[in-house]
DSSP file (Angstrom, degrees, kcal/mol; ACC not computed):
  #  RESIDUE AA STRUCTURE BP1 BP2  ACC     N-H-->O    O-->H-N    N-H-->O    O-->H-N    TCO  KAPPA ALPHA  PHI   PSI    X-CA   Y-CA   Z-CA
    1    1 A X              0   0    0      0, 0.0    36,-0.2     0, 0.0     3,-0.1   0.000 360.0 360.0 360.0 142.2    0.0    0.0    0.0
    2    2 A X        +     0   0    0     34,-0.1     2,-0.4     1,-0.0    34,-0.0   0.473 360.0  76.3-154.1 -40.1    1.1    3.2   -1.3
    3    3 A X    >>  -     0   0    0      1,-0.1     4,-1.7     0, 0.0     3,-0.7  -0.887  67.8-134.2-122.2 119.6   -1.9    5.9   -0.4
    4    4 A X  H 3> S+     0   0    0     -2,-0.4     4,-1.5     1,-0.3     5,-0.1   0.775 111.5  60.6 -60.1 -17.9   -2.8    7.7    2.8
    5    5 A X  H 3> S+     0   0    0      2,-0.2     4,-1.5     1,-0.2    -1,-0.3   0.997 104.5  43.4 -72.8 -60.3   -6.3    6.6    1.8
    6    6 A X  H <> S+     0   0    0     -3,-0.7     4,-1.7     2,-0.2    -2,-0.2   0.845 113.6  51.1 -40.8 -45.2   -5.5    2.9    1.9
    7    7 A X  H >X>S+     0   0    0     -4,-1.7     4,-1.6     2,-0.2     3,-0.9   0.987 110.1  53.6 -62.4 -64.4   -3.5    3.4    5.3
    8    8 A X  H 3X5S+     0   0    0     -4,-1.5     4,-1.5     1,-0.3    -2,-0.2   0.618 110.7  47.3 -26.5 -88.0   -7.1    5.5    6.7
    9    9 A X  H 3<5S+     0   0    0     -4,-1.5     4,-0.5     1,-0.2    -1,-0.3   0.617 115.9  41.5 -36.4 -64.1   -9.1    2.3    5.7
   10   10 A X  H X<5S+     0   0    0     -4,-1.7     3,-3.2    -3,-0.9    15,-0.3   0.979 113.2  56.0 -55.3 -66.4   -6.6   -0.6    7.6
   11   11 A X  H 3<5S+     0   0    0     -4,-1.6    -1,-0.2     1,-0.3    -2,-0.2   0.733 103.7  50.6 -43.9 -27.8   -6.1    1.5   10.5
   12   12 A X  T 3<<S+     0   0    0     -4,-1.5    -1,-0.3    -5,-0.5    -2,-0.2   0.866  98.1  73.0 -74.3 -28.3   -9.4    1.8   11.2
   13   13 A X  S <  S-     0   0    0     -3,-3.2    12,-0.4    -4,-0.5    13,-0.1  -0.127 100.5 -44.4-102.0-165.4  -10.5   -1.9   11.1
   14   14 A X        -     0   0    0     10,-0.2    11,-1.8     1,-0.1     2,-0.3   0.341  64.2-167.1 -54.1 175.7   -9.7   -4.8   13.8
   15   15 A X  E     -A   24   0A   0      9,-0.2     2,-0.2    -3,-0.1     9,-0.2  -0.995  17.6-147.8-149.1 161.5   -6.0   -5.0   15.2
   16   16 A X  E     -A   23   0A   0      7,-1.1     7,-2.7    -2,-0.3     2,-0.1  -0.828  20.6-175.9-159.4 142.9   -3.8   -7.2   17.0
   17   17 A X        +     0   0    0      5,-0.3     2,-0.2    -2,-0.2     5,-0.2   0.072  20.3 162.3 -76.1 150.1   -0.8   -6.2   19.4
   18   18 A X        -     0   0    0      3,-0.3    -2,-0.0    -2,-0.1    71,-0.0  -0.562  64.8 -67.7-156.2-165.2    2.1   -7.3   21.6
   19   19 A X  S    S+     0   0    0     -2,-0.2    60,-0.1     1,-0.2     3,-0.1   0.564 125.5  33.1 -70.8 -26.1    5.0   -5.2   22.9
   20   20 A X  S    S+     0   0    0      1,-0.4    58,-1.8    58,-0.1    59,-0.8   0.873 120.3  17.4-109.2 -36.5    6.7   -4.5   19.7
   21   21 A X  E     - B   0  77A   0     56,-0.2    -1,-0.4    57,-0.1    -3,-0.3  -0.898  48.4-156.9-140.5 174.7    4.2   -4.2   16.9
   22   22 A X  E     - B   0  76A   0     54,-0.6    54,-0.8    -2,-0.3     2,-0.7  -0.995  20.2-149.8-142.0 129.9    0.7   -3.7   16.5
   23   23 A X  E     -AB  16  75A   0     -7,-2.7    -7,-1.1    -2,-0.3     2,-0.3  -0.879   3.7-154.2-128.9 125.1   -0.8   -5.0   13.1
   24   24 A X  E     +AB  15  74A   0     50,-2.6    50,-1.2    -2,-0.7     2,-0.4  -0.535  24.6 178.1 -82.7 124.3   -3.9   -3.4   11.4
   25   25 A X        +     0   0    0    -11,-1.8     2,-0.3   -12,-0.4    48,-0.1  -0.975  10.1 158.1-144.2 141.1   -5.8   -6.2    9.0
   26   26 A X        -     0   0    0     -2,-0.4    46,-1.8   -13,-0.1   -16,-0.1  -0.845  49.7 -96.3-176.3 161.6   -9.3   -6.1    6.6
   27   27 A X  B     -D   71   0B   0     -2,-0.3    44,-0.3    44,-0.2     6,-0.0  -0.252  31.8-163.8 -81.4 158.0  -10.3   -8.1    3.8
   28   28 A X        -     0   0    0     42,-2.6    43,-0.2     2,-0.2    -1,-0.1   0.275  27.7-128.0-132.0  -2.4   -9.4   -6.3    0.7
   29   29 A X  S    S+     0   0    0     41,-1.3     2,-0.1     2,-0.1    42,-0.1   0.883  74.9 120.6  50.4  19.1  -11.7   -8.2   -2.3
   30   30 A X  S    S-     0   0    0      2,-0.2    -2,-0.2    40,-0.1    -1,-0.1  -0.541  77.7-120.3 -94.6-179.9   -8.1   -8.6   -4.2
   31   31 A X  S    S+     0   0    0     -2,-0.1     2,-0.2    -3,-0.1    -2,-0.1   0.655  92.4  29.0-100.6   3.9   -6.8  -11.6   -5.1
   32   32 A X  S    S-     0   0    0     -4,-0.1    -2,-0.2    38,-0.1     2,-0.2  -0.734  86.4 -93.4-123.5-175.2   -3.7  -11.1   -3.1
   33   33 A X        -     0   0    0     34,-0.4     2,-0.3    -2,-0.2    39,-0.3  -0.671  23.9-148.4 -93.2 159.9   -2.6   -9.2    0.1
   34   34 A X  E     -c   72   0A   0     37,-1.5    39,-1.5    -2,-0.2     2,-0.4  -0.801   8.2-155.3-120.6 174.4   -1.2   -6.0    0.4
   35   35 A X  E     +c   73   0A   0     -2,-0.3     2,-0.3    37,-0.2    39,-0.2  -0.999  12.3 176.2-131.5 126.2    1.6   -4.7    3.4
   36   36 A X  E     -c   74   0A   0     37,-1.7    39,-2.4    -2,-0.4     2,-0.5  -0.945  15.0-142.9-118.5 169.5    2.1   -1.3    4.5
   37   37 A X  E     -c   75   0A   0     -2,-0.3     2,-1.2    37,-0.3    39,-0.2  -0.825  11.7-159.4-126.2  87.5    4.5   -0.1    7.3
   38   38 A X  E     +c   76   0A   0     37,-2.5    39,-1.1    -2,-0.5     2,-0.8  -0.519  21.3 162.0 -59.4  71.3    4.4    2.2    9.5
   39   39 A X        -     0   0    0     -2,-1.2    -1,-0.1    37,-0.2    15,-0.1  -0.306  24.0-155.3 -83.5  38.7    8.0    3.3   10.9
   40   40 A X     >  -     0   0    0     -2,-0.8     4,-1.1     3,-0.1    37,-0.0   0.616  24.8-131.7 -15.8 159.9    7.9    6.8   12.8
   41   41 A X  T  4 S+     0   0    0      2,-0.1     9,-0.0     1,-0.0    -1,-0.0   0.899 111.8  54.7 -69.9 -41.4   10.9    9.0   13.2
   42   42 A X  T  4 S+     0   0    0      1,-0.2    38,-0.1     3,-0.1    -1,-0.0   0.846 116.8  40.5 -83.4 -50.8    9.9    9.3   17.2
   43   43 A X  T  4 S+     0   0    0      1,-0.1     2,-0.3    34,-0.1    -1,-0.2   0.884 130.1  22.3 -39.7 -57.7   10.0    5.4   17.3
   44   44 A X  S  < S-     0   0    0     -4,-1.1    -1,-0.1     1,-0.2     3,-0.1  -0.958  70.2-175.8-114.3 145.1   12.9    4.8   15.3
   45   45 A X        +     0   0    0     -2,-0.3     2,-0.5     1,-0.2    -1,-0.2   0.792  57.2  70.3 -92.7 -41.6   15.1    7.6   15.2
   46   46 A X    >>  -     0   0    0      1,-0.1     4,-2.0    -3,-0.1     3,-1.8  -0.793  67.6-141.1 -98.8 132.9   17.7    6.5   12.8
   47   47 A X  H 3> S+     0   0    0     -2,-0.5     4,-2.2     1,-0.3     5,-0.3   0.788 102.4  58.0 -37.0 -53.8   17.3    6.1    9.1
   48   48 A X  H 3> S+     0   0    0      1,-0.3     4,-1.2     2,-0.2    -1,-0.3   0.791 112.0  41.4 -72.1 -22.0   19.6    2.9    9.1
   49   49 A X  H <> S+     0   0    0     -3,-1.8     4,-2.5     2,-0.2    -1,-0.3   0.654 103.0  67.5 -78.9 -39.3   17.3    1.1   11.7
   50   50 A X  H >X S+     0   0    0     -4,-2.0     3,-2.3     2,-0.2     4,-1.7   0.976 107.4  36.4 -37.4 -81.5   14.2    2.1   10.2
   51   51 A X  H 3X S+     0   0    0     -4,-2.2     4,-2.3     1,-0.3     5,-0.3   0.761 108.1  63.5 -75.1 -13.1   14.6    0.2    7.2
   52   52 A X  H 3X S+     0   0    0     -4,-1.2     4,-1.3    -5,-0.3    -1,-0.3   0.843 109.6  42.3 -38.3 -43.2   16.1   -2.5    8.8
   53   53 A X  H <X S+     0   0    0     -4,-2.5     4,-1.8    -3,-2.3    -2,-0.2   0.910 112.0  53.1 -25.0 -65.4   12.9   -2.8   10.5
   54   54 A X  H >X S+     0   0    0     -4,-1.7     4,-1.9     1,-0.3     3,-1.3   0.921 112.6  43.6 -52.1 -66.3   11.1   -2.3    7.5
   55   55 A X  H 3X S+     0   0    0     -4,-2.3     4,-1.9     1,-0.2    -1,-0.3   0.854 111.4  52.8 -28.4 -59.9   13.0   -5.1    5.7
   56   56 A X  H 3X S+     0   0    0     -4,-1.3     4,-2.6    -5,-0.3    -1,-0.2   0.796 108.9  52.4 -58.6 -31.7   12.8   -7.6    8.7
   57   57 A X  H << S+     0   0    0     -4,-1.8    -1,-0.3    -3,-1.3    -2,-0.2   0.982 111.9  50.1 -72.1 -50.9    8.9   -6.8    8.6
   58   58 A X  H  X S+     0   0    0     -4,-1.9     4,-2.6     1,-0.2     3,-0.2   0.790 108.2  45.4  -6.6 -78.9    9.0   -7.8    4.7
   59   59 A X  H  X S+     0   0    0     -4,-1.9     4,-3.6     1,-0.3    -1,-0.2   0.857 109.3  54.3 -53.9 -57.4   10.7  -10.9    4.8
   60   60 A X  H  < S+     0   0    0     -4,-2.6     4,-0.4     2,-0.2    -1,-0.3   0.343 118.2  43.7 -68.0  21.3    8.3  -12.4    8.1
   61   61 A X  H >4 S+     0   0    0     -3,-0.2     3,-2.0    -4,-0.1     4,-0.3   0.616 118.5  42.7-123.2 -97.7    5.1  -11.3    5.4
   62   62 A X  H >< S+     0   0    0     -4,-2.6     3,-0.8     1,-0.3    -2,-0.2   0.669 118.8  47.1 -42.3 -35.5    7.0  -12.9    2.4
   63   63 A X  T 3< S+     0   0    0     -4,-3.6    -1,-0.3     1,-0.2    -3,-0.1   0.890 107.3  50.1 -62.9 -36.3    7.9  -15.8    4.6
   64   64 A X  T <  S-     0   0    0     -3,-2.0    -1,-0.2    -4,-0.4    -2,-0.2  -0.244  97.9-135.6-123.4  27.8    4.8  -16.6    6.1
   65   65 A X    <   +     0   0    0     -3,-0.8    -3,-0.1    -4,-0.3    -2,-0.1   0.582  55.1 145.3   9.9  84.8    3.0  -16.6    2.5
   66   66 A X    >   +     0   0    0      2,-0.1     3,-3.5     3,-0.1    -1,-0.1   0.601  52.9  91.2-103.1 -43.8   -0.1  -14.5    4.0
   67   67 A X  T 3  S+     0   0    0      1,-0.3   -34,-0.4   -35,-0.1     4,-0.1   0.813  76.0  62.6 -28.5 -50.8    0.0  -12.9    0.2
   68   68 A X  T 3  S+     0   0    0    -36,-0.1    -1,-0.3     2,-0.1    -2,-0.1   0.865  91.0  85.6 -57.0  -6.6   -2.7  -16.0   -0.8
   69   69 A X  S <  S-     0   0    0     -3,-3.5     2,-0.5     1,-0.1    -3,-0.1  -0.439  85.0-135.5 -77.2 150.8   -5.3  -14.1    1.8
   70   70 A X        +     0   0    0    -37,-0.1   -42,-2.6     2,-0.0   -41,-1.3  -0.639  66.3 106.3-102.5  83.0   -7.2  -11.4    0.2
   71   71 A X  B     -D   27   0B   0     -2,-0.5   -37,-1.5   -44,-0.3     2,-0.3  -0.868  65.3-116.8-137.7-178.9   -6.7   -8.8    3.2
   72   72 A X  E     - c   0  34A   0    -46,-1.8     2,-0.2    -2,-0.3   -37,-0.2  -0.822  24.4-163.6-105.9  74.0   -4.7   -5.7    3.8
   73   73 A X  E     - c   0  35A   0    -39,-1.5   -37,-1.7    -2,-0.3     2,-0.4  -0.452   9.8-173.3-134.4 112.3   -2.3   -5.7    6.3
   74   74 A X  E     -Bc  24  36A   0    -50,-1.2   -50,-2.6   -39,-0.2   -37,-0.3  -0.956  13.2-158.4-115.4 121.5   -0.4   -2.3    8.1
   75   75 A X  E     -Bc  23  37A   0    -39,-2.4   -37,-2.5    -2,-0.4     2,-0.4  -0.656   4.4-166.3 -71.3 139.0    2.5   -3.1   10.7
   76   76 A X  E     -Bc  22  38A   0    -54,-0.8     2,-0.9    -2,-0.2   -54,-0.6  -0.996  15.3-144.6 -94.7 110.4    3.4   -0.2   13.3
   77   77 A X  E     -B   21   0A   0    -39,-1.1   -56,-0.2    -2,-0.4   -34,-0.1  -0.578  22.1-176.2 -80.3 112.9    6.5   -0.8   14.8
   78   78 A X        +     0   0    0    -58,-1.8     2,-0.3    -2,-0.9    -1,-0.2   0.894  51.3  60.3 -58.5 -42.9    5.9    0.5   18.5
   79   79 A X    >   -     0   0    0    -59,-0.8     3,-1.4     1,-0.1    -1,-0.1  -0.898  67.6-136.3-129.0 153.4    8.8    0.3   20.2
   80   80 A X  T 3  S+     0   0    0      1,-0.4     2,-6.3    -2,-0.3    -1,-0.1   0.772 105.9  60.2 -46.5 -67.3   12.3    1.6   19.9
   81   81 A X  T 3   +     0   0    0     -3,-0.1     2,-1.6     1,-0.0    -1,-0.4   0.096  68.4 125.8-104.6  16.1   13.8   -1.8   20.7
   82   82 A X    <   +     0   0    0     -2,-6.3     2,-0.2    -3,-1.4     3,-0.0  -0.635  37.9 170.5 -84.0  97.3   12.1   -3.4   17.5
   83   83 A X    >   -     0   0    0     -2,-1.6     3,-2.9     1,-0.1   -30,-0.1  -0.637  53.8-101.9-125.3 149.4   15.4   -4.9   16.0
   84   84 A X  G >  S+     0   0    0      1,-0.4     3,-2.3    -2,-0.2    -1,-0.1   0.859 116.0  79.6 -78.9 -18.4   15.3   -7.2   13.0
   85   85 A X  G 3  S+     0   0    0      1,-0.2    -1,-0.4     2,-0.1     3,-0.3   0.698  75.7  70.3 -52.8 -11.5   15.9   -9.9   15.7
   86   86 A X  G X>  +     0   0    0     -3,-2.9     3,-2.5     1,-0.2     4,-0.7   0.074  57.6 123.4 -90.5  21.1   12.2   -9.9   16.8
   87   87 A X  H X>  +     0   0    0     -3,-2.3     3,-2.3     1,-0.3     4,-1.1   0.955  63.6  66.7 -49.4 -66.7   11.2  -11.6   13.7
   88   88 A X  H 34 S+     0   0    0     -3,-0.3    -1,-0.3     1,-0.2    -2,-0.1   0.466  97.1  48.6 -45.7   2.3    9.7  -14.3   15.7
   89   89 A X  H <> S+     0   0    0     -3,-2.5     4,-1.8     2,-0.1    -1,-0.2   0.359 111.4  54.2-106.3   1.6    6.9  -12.2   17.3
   90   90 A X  H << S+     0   0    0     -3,-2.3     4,-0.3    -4,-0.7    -2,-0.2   0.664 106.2  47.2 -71.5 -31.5    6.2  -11.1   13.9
   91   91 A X  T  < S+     0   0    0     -4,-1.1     4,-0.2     2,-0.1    -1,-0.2   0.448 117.8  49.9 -95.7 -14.1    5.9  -14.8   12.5
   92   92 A X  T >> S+     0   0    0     -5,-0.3     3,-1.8     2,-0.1     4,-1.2   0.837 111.6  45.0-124.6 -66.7    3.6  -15.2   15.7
   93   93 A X  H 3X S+     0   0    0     -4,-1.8     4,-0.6     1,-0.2    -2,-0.1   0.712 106.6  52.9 -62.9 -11.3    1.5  -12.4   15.3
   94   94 A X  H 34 S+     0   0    0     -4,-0.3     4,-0.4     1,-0.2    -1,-0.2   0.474 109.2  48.5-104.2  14.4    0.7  -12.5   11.9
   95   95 A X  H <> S+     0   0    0     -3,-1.8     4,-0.9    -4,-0.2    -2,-0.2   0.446 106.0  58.6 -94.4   5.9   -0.6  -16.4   12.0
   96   96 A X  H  < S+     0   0    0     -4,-1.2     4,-0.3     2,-0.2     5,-0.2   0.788 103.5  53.9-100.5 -27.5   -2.5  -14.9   15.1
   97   97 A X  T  X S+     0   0    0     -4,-0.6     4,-1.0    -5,-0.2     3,-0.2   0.771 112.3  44.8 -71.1 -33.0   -3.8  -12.5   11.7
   98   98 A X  T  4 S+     0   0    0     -4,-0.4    -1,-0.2     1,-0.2    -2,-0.2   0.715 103.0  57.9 -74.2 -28.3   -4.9  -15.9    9.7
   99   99 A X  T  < S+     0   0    0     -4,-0.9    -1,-0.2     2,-0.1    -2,-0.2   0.760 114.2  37.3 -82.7  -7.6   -6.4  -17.2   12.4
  100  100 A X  T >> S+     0   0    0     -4,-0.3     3,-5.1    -3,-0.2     4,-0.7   0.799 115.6  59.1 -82.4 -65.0   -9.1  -13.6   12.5
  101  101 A X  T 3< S+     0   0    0     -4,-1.0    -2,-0.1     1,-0.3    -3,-0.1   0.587  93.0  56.5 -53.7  -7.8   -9.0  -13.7    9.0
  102  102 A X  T 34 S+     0   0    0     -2,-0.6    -1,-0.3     1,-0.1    -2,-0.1   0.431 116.3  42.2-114.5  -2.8  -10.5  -17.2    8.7
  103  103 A X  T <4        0   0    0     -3,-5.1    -2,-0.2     1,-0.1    -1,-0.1   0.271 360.0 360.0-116.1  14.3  -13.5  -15.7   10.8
  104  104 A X     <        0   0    0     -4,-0.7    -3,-0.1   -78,-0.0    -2,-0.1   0.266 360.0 360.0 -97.1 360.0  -13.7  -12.5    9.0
């Protein structure tokens, strides 16, 4: 996702949480999923850690082949401390997103 309009839409509909990230999900009537990412300056401060985030968020979505779902998906990284090393609560929260999504 690409368009403040598209972010409006995700953000508004269900979520789900832990300490690090908070992930924004609704069915999207495509035939594949889409990802956006939220990475604040106030969060992350430095450029080179942002997209390291950003990447690390990628990869668990590419990994964890949610692309066949047709929903929409925005990550928020909350906290400073999100480092690419938390990949596992990333892989954890977003089957926690298939398992909503299969009652959605």
């Amino acid at each position: 996702m690409l368009r403040e309009d598209g972010f409006d839409h995700v953000v508004h509909a269900e979520n789900i949480a832990d300490k690090y990230f908070k992930i924004f999900f609704v069915r999207n009537g495509r035939k594949n999923a889409r990802l956006g990412i939220i990475a604040g300056k106030r969060t992350l401060p430095g450029a080179v850690q942002r997209n390291r985030v950003k990447r690390a968020i990628r990869e668990a979505f590419r990994q964890h082949r949610i692309k066949a779902q047709q929903i929409d998906l925005v990550v928020m990284v909350r906290c400073a401390d999100s480092t690419a090393a938390k990949s596992e609560e990333l892989k954890t929260l977003f089957s926690r997103v298939e398992d909503r999504c299969a009652n959605l």
